[in-house]
N, C-alpha and C positions, 0 to 999 in steps of 0.2 A: 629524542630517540627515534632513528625512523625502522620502520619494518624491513624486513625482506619481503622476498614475492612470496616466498611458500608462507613465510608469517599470514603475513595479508590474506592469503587464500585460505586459512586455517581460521582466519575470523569471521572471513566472508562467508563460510560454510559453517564458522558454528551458527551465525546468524542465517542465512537460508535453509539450512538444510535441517538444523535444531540439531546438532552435533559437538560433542565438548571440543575444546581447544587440547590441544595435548599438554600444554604448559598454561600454570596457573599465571605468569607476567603476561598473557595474552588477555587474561580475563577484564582491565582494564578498557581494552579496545573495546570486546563482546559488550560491554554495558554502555560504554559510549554510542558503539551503533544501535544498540536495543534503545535509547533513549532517542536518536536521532529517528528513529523508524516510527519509534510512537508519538514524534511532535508532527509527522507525516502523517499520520493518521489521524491527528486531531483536526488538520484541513480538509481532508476529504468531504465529511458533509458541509461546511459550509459554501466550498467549491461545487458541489452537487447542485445545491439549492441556489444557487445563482445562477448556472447553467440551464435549468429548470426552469427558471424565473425568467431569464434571455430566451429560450425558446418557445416560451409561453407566448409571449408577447409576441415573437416574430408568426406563432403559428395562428393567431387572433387576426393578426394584419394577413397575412397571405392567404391563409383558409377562409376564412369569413369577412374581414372587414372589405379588401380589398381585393380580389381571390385574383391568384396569380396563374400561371399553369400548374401541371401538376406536380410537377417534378418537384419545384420551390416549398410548396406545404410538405409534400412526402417528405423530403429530406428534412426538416425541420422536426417531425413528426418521428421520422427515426435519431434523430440525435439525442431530442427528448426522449426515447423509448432507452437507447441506448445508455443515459447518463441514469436514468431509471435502476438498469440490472445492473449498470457497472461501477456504482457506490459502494452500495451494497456488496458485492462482491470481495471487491477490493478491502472492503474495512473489514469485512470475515476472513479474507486468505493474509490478511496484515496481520490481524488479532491470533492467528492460527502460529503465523510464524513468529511471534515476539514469546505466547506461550510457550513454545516448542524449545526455543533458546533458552528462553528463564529453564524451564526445568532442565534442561543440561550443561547448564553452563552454572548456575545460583545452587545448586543442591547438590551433593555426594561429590566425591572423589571421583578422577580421572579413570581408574582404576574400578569402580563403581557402577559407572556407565556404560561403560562397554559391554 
């Protein structure tokens, strides 16, 4: 069974935006992508913590063990900072939008929601 566009758009958005589906045969999809979202979210920290772990080591050898110019530690030092805030982040505005779906798409009537 494949979709249309406006289908498609209507599942895309109940998932981004936390908006019901107007038709309950769409709800199918909604749970599908909700499940696809949240095995996305179960990599992010361990992809964190490796990137962490990568720029640990590169910023050991360029800052200190081996000191290169400046630039090479800085950048290293921002990538680390950045995978830092951008985890975290990400697993809260993930976790935001899978809640936001479940409760309008999983609970009450079409009808309901609005």
């Amino acid at each position: 069974m494949g979709l249309s566009s406006s289908q498609r758009m209507a599942v895309a958005d109940a998932m981004n935006l936390g908006r019901r589906v107007p038709s309950d045969d769409l709800l199918p999809f909604v749970y599908g992508l909700m499940a696809i979202e949240g095995r996305k979210l179960r990599w992010v920290w361990p992809y964190a913590v490796l990137l962490l772990a990568i720029n640990t080591v590169w910023i050991y050898f360029t800052c200190f063990r081996h000191p290169a110019p400046g630039w090479q530690c800085g950048m290293f030092v921002a990538t680390a900072l950045l995978a830092l805030i951008a985890a975290p982040l990400r697993i809260a505005w993930g976790r935001r939008r899978l809640r936001n779906a479940e409760r309008a798409n999983l609970w009450g009537s079409p009808e309901t929601s609005l």
